[in-house]
TORKOL-4160 file (C-alpha; in steps of 0.2 Angstrom, whole numbers, padded with zeros to 4 digits, m for minus):
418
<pt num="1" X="0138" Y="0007" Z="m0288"/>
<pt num="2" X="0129" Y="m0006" Z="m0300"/>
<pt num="3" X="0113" Y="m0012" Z="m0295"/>
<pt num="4" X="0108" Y="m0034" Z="m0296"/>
<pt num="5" X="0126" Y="m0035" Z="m0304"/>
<pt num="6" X="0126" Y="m0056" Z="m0305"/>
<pt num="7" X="0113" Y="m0071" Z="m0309"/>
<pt num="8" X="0104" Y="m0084" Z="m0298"/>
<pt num="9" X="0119" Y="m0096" Z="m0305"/>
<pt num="10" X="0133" Y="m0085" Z="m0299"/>
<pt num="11" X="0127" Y="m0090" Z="m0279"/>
<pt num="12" X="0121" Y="m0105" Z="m0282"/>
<pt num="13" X="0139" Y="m0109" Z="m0290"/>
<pt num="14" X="0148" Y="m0102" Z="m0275"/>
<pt num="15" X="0161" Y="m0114" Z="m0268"/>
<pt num="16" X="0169" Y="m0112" Z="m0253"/>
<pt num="17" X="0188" Y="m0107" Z="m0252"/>
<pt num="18" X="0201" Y="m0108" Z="m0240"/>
<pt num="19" X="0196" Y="m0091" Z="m0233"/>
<pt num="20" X="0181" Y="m0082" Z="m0230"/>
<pt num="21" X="0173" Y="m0071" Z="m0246"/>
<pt num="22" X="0161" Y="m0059" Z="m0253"/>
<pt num="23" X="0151" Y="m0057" Z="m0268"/>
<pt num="24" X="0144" Y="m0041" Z="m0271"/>
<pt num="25" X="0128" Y="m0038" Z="m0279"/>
<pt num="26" X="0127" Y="m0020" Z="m0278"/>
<pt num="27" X="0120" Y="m0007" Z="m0266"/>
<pt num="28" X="0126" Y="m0013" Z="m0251"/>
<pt num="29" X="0120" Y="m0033" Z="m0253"/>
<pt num="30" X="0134" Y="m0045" Z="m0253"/>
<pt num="31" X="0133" Y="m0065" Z="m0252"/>
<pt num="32" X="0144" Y="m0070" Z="m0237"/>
<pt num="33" X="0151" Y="m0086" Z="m0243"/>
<pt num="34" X="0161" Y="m0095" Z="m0228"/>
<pt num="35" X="0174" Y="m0109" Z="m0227"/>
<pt num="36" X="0164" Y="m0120" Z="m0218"/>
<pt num="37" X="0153" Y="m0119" Z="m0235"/>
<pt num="38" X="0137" Y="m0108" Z="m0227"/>
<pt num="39" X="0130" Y="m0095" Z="m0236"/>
<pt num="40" X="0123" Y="m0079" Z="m0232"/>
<pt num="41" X="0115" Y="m0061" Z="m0237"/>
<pt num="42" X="0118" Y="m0048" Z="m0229"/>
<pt num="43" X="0117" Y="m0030" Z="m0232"/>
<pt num="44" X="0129" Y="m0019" Z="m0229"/>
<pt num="45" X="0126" Y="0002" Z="m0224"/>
<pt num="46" X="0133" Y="0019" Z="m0219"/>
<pt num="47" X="0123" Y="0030" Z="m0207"/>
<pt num="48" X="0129" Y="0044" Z="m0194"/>
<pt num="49" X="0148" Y="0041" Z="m0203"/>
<pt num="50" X="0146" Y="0023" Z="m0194"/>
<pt num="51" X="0147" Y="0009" Z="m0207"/>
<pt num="52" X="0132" Y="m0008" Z="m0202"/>
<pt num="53" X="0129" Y="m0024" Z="m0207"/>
<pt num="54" X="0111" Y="m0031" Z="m0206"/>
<pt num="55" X="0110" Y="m0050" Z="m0209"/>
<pt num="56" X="0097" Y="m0057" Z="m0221"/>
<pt num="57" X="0096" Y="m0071" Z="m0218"/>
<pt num="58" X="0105" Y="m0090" Z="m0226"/>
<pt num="59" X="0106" Y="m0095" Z="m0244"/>
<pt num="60" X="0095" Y="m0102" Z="m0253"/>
<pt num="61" X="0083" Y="m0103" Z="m0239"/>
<pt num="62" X="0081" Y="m0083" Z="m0242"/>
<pt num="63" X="0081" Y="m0083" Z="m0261"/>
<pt num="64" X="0091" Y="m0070" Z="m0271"/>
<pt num="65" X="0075" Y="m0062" Z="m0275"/>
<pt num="66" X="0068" Y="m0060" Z="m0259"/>
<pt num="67" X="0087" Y="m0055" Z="m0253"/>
<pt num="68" X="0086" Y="m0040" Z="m0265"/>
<pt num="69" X="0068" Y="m0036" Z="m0258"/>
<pt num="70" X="0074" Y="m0038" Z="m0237"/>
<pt num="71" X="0088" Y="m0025" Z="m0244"/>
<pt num="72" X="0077" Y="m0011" Z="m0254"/>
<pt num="73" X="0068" Y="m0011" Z="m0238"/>
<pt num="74" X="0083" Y="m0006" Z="m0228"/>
<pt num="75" X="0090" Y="0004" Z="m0241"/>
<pt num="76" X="0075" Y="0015" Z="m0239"/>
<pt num="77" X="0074" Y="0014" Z="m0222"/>
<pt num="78" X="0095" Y="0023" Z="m0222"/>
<pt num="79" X="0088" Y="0034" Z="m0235"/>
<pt num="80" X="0073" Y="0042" Z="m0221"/>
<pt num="81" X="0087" Y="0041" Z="m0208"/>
<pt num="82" X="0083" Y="0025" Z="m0199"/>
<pt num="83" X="0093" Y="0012" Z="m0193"/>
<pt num="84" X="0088" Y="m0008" Z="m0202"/>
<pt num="85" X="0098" Y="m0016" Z="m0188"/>
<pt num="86" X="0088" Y="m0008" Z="m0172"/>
<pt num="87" X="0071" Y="m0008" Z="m0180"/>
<pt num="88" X="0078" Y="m0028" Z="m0181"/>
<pt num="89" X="0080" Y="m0028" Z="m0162"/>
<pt num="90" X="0065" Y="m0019" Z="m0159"/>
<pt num="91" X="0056" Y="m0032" Z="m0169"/>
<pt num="92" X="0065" Y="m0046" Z="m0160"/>
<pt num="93" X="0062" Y="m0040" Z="m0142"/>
<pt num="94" X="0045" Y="m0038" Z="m0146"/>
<pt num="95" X="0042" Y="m0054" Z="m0153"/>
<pt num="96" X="0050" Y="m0060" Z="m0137"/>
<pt num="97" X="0040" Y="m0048" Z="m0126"/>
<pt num="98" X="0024" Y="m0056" Z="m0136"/>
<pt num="99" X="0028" Y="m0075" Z="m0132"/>
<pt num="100" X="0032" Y="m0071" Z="m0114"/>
<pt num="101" X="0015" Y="m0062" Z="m0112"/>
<pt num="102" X="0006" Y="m0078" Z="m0118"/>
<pt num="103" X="0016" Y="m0088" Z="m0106"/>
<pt num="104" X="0011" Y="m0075" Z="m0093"/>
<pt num="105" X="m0009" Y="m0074" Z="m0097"/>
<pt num="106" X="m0008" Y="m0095" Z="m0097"/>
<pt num="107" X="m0002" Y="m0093" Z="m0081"/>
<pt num="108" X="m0014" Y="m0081" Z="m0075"/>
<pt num="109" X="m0001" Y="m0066" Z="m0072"/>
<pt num="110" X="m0002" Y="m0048" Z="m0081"/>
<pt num="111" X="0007" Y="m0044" Z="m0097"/>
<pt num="112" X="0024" Y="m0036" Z="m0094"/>
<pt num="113" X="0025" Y="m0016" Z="m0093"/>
<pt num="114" X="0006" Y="m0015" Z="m0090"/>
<pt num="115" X="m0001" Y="m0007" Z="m0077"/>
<pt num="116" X="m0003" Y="m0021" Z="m0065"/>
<pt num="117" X="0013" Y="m0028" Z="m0069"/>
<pt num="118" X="0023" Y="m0012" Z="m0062"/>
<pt num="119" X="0010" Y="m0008" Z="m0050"/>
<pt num="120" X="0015" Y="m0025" Z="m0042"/>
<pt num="121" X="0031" Y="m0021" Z="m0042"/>
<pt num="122" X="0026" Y="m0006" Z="m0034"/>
<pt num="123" X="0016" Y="m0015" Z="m0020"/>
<pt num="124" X="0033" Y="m0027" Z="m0018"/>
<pt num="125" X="0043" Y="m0013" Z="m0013"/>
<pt num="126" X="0030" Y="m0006" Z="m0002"/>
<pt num="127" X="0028" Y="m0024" Z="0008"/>
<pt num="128" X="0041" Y="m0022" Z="0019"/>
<pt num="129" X="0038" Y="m0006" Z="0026"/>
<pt num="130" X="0019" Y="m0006" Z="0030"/>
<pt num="131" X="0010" Y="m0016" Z="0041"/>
<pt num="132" X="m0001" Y="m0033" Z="0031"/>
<pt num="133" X="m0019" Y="m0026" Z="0036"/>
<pt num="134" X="m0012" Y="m0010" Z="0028"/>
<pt num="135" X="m0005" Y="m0018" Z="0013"/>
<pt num="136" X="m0019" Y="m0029" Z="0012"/>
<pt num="137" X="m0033" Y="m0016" Z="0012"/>
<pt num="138" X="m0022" Y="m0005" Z="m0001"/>
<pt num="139" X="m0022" Y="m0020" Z="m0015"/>
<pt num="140" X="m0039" Y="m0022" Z="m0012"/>
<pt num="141" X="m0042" Y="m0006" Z="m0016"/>
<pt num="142" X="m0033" Y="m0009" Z="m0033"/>
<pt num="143" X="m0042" Y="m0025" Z="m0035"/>
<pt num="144" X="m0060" Y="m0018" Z="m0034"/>
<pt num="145" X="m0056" Y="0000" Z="m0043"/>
<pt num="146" X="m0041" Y="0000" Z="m0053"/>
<pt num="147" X="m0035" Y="m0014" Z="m0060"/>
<pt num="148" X="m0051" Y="m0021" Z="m0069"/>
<pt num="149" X="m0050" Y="m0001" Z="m0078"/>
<pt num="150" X="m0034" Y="0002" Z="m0082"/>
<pt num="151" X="m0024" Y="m0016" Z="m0075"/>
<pt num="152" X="m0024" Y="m0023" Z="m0093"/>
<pt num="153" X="m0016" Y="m0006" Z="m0102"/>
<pt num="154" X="0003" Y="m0003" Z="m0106"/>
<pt num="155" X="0007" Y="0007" Z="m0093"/>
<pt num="156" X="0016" Y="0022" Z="m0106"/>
<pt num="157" X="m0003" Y="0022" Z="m0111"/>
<pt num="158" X="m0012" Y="0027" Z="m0098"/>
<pt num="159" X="m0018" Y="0044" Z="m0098"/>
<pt num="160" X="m0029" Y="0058" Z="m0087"/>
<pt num="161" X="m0046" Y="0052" Z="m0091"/>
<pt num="162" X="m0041" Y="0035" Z="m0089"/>
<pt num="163" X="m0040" Y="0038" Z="m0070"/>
<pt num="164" X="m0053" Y="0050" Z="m0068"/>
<pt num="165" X="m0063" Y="0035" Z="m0075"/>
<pt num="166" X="m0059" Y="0026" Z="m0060"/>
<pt num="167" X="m0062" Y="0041" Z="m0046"/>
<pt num="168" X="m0078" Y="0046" Z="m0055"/>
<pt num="169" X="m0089" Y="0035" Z="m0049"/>
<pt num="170" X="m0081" Y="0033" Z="m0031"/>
<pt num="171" X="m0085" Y="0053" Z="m0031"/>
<pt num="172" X="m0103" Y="0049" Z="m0039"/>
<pt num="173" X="m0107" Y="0040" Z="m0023"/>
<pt num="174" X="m0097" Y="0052" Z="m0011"/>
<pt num="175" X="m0082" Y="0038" Z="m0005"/>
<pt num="176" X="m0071" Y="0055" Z="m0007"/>
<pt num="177" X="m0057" Y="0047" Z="0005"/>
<pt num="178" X="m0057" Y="0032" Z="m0006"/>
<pt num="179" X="m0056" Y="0041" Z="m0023"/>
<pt num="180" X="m0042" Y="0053" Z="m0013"/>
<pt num="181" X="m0031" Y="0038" Z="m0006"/>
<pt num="182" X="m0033" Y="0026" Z="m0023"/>
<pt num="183" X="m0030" Y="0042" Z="m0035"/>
<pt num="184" X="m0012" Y="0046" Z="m0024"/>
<pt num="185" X="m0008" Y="0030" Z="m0023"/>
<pt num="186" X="m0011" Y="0028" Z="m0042"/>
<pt num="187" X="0002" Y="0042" Z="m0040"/>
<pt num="188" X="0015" Y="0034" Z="m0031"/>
<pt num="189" X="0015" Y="0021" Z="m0043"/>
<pt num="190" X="0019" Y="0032" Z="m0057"/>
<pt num="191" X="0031" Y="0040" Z="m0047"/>
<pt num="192" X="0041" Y="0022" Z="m0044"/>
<pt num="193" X="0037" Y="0022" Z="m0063"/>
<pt num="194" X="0047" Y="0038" Z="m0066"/>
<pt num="195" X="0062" Y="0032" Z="m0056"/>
<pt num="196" X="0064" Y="0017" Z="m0065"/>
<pt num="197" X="0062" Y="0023" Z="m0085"/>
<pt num="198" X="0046" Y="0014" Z="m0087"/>
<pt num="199" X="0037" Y="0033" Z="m0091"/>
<pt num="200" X="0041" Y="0050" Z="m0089"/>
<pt num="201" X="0026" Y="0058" Z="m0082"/>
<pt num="202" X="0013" Y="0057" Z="m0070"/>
<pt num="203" X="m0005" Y="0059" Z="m0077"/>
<pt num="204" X="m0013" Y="0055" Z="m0061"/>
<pt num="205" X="m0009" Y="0074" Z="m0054"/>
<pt num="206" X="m0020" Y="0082" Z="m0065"/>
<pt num="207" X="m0034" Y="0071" Z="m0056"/>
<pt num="208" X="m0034" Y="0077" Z="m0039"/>
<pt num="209" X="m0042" Y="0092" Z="m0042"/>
<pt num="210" X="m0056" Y="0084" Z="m0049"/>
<pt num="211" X="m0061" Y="0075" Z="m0032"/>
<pt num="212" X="m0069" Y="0087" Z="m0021"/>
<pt num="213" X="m0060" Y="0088" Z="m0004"/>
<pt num="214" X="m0066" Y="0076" Z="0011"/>
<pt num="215" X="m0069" Y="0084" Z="0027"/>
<pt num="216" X="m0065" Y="0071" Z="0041"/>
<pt num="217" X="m0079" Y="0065" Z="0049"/>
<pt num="218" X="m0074" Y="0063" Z="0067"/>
<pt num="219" X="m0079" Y="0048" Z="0076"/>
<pt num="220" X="m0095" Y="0050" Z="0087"/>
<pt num="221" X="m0089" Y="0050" Z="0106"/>
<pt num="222" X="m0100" Y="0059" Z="0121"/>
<pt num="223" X="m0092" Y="0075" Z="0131"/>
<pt num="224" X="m0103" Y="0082" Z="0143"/>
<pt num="225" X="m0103" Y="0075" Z="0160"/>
<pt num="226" X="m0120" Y="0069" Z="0162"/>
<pt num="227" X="m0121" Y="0059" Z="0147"/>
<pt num="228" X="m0105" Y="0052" Z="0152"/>
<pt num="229" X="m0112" Y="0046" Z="0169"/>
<pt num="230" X="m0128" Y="0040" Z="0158"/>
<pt num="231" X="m0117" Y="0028" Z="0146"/>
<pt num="232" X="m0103" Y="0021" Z="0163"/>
<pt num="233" X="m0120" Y="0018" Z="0172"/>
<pt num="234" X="m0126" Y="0007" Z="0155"/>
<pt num="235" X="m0110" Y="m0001" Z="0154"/>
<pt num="236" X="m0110" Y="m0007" Z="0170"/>
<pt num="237" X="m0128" Y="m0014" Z="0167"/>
<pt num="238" X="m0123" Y="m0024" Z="0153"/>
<pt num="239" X="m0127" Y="m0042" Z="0151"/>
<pt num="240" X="m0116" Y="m0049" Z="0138"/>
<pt num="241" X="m0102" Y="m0064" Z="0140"/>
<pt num="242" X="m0090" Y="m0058" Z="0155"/>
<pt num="243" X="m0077" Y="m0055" Z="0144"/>
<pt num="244" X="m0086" Y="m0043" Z="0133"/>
<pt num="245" X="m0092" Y="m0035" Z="0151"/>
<pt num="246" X="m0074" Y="m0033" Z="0158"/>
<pt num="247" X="m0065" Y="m0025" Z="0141"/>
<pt num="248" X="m0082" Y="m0013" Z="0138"/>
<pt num="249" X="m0077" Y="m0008" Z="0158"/>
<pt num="250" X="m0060" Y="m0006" Z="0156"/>
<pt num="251" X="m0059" Y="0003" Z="0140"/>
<pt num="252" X="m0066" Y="0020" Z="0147"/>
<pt num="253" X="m0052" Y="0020" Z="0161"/>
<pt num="254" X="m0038" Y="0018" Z="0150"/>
<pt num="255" X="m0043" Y="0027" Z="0135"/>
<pt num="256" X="m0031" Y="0016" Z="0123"/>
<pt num="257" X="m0038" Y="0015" Z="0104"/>
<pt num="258" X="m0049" Y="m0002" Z="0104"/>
<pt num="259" X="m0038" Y="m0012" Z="0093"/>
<pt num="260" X="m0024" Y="m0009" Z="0105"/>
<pt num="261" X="m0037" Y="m0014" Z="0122"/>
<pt num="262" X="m0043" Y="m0030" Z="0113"/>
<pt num="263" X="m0026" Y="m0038" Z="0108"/>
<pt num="264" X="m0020" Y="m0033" Z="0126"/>
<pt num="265" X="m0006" Y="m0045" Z="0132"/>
<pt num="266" X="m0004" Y="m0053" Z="0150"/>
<pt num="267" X="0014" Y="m0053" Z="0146"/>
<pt num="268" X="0015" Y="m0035" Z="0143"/>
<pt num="269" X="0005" Y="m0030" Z="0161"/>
<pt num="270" X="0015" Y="m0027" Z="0177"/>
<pt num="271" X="m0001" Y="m0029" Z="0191"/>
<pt num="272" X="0013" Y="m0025" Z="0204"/>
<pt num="273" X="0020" Y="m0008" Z="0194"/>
<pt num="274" X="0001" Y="m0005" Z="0189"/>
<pt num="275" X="0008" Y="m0001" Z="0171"/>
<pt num="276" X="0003" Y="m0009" Z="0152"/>
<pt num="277" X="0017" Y="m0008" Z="0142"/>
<pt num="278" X="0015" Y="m0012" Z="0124"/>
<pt num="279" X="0023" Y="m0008" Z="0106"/>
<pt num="280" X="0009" Y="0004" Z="0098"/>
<pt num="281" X="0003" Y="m0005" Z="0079"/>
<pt num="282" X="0001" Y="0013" Z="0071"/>
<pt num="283" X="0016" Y="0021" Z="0076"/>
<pt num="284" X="0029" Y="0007" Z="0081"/>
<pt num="285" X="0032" Y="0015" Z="0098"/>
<pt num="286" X="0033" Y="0008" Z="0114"/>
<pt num="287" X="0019" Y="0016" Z="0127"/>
<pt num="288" X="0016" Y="0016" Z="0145"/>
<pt num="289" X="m0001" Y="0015" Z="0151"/>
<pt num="290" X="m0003" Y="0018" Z="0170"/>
<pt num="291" X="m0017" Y="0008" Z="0178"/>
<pt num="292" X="m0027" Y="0015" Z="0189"/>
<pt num="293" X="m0034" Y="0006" Z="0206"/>
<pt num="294" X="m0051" Y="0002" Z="0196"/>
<pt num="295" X="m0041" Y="m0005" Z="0180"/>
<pt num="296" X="m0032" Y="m0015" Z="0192"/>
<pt num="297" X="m0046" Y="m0023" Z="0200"/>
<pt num="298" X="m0055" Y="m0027" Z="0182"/>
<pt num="299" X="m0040" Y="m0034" Z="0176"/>
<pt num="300" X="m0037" Y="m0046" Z="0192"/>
<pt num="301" X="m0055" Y="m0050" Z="0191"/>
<pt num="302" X="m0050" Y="m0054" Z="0172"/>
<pt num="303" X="m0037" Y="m0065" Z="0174"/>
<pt num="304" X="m0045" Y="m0077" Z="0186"/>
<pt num="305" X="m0055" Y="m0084" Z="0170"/>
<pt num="306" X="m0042" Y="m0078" Z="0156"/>
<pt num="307" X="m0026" Y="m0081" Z="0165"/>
<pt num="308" X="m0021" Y="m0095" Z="0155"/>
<pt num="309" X="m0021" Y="m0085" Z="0139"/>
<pt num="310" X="m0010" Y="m0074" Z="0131"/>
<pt num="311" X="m0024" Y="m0063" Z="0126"/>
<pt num="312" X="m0031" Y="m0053" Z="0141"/>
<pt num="313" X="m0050" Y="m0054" Z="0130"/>
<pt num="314" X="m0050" Y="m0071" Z="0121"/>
<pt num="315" X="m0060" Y="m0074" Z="0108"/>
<pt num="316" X="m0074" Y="m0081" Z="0114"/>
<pt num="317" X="m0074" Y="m0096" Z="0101"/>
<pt num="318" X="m0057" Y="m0099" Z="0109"/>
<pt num="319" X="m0046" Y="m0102" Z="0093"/>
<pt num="320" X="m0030" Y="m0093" Z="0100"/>
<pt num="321" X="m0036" Y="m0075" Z="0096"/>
<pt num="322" X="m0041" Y="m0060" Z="0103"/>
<pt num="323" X="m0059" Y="m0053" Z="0105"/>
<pt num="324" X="m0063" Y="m0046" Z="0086"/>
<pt num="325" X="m0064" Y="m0029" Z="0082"/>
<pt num="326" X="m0083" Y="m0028" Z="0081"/>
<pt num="327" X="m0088" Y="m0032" Z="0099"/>
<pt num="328" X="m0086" Y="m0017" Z="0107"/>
<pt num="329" X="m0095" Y="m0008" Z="0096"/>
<pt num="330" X="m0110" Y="m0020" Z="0096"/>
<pt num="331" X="m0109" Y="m0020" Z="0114"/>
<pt num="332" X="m0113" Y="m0001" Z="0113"/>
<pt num="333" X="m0125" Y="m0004" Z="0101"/>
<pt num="334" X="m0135" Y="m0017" Z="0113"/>
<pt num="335" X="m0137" Y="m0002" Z="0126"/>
<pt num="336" X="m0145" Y="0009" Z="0113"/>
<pt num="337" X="m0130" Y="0016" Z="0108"/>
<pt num="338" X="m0128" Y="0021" Z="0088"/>
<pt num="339" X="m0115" Y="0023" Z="0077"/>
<pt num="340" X="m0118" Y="0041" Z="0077"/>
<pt num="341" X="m0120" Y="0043" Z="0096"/>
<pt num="342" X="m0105" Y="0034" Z="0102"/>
<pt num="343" X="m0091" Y="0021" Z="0096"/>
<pt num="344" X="m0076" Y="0010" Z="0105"/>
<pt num="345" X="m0064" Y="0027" Z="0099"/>
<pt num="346" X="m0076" Y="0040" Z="0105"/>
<pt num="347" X="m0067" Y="0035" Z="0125"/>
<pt num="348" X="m0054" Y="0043" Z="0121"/>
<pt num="349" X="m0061" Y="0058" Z="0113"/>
<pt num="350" X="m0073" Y="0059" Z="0128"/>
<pt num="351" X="m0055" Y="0058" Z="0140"/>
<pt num="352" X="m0047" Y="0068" Z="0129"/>
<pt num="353" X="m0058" Y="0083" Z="0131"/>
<pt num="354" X="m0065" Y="0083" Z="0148"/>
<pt num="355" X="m0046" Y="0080" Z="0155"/>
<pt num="356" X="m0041" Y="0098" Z="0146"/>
<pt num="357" X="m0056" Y="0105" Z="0156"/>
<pt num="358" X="m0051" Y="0098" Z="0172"/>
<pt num="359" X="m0034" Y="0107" Z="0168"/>
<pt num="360" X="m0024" Y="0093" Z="0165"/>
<pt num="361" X="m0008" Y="0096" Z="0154"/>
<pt num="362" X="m0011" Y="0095" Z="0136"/>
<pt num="363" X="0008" Y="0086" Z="0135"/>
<pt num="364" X="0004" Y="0074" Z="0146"/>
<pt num="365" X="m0016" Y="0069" Z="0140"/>
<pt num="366" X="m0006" Y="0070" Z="0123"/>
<pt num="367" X="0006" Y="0056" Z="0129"/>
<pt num="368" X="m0006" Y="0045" Z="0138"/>
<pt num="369" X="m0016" Y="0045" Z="0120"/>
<pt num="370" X="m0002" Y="0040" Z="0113"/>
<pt num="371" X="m0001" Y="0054" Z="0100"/>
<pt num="372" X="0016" Y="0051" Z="0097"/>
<pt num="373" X="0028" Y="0066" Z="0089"/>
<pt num="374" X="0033" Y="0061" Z="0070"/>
<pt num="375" X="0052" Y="0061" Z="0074"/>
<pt num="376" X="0053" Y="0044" Z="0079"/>
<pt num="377" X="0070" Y="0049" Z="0089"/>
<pt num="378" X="0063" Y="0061" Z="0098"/>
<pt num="379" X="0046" Y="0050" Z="0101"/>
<pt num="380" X="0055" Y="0034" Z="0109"/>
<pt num="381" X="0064" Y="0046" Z="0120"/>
<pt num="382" X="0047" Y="0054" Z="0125"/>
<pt num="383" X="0039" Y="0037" Z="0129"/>
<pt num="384" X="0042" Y="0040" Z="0148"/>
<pt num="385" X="0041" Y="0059" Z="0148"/>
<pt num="386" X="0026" Y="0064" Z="0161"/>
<pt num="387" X="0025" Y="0049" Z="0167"/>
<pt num="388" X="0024" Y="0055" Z="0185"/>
<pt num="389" X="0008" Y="0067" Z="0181"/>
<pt num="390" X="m0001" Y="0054" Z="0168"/>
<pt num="391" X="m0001" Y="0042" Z="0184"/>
<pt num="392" X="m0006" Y="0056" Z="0195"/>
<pt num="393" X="m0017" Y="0059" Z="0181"/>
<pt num="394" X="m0025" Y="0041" Z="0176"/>
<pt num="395" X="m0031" Y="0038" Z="0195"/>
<pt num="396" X="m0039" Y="0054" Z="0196"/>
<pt num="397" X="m0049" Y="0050" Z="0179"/>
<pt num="398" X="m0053" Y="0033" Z="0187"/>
<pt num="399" X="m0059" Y="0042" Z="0201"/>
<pt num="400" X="m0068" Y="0055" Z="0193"/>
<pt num="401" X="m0078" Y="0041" Z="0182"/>
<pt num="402" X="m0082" Y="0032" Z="0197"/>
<pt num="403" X="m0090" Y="0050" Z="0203"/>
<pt num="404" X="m0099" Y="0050" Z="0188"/>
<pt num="405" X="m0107" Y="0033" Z="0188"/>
<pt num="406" X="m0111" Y="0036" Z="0207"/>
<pt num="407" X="m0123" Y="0050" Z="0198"/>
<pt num="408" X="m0112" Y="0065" Z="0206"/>
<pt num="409" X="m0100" Y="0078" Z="0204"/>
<pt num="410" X="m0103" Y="0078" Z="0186"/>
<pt num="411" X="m0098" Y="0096" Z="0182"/>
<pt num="412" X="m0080" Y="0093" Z="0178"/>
<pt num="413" X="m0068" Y="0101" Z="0192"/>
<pt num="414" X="m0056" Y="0111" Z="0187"/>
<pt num="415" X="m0038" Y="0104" Z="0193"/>
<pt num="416" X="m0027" Y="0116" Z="0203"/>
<pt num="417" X="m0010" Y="0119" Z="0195"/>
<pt num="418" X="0005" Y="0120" Z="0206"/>
């Protein structure tokens, strides 16, 4: 096939005809001459047995010369087995991805296909199955460690050491669960990455056996008798708002996890059943707390002055919530009681253990904890299940505390089965 077969005059000539025409000028370039009177390059090519055409723009905006220039470039580019017209699209799309990213950065959001971008996605699909606090303390997380590291990068770049770069230091100052939970979650987002064609591969796994594992450090509670007696008798000594007194009573007689006993409802108390029944925030179960005499008479004595609430332990700046989280734990601290000795959780390790020396079945202490099976099936069936013994088994804790403050019997007895 000739090569530059015609003159600048011949296009520049070109008239319009009823029908639409072409002008070859060898090589695959043609002049595209309509009817309507427009004319334009393109370049015409074979590849994989499937004849293309890859447009070059108009005439005599795109000149002849620069016409013959466009087409070398795609004639080599057929020549080494690539395809014009998709490195055009490529091109395009990524010009298009370019000026969406500006518009994104004016607007103060992550470019598109970066980390944060898909790890936002990520954090929308998890938004409807965790609770806020949890979803709000997972994109801090990313907001204090990942995302000034790595948020920025495509995410098809981001590689091993890129995340160890983040976990390193967290290890350097021995927050092992926090580097643990922020390099699996780092995981899971590659994982929803995976499923959706964004990468291929997860270079978060080769991380996790670069954090040293995390022994769980169990919350401080007291177990033996006499030191048991020691704190009931301090309890009951304490000085702080009345409030604060009656929940720091109650919260060894029911053994429920403090978050649970501070946003304690009226609604959800029967005084007349002597039951607390309330949906449980960590595993979405109903529960049935048995009252024991003594949790009855704090709790009457309780509503007298919060009654009127719908929290059982206002906030005592009274702005419709409960009691915060803190105050139990900094009553305990007022009576001398350190983090290390004892905290709000430590009543029910402190039931939990002398109730299986007393010879109480582990089943029903299990239940009364509110330790939960994972088949969530099988655990709403359960919610009832020795409810008999557990309020057989709540009074005679009751009872046994009251023993204990009195200053005696504080051996534990065992029960007698049968």
């Amino acid at each position: 096939m000739a090569q530059k077969i015609n003159k600048e005059a011949v296009y520049k000539s070109a008239k319009p005809a009823e029908k639409d025409y072409f002008i070859n000028d060898g090589e695959g370039l043609y002049m595209w001459v309509k009817a309507k009177g427009s004319k334009l390059w393109q370049f015409v090519f074979t590849l994989d047995s499937k004849r293309k055409r890859l447009p070059l723009g108009p005439y005599p905006k795109i000149s002849l010369a620069l016409a013959r220039q466009q087409a070398d470039i795609a004639r080599e580019q057929v020549a080494n087995g690539i395809d014009p017209v998709e490195i055009r699209k490529q091109s395009k799309a990524e010009k298009q991805v370019k000026q969406q990213n500006k518009i994104r950065q004016e607007q103060g959001l992550p470019i598109i296909n970066s980390f944060t971008d898909i790890a936002m996605k990520w954090f929308e699909s998890k938004q409807r199955t965790i609770e806020k606090a949890t979803y709000n303390k997972k994109l801090r997380r990313f907001e204090l460690h990942v995302f000034p590291t790595i948020g920025h990068m495509p995410l098809c770049e981001v590689r091993s050491p890129d995340i160890f770069t983040i976990v390193k230091p967290l290890i350097e100052q021995m927050k092992l669960d926090t580097a643990h939970r922020t390099r699996a979650e780092i995981s899971e987002i590659f994982d929803y990455a995976i499923v959706h064609g964004f990468v291929e591969y997860d270079p978060a796994q080769a991380v996790a056996k670069q954090i040293p594992s995390h022994k769980a450090k169990h919350r401080p509670a007291l177990t033996e008798p006499k030191d048991v007696a020691k704190l009931l008798k301090d309890i009951y000594s304490y000085e702080g708002t009345f409030v604060v007194q009656q929940a720091l009573r109650l919260s060894p007689l029911i053994f429920q996890r403090p978050g649970e006993i501070r946003q304690m409802l009226w609604q959800d108390i029967n005084l007349e059943a002597k039951e607390w029944r309330y949906l449980v925030t960590k595993t979405k179960i109903q529960h049935i707390v048995p009252l024991s005499n003594q949790a009855i008479d704090i709790l009457v004595t309780v509503q007298e002055v919060t009654g009127n609430n719908n929290y059982v332990f206002p906030s005592i700046k009274n702005n419709g919530r409960p009691m915060s989280d803190g105050t139990i734990g900094k009553a305990l601290k007022n009576l001398g009681y350190s983090s290390n000795d004892m905290c709000p959780h430590g009543f029910r390790t402190t039931a939990s253990t002398l109730l299986n020396e007393q010879g109480w079945s582990p089943d029903a202490i299990e239940r009364q904890l509110s330790h939960m099976p994972k088949d969530q099936v099988r655990a709403a069936y359960n919610r009832a299940q020795y409810l008999d013994e557990r309020r057989k088994l709540m009074q005679s804790w009751a009872d046994y505390l009251d023993s204990l403050k009195a200053g005696a019997n504080v051996v534990p007895f065992k029960r007698k089965v049968g």
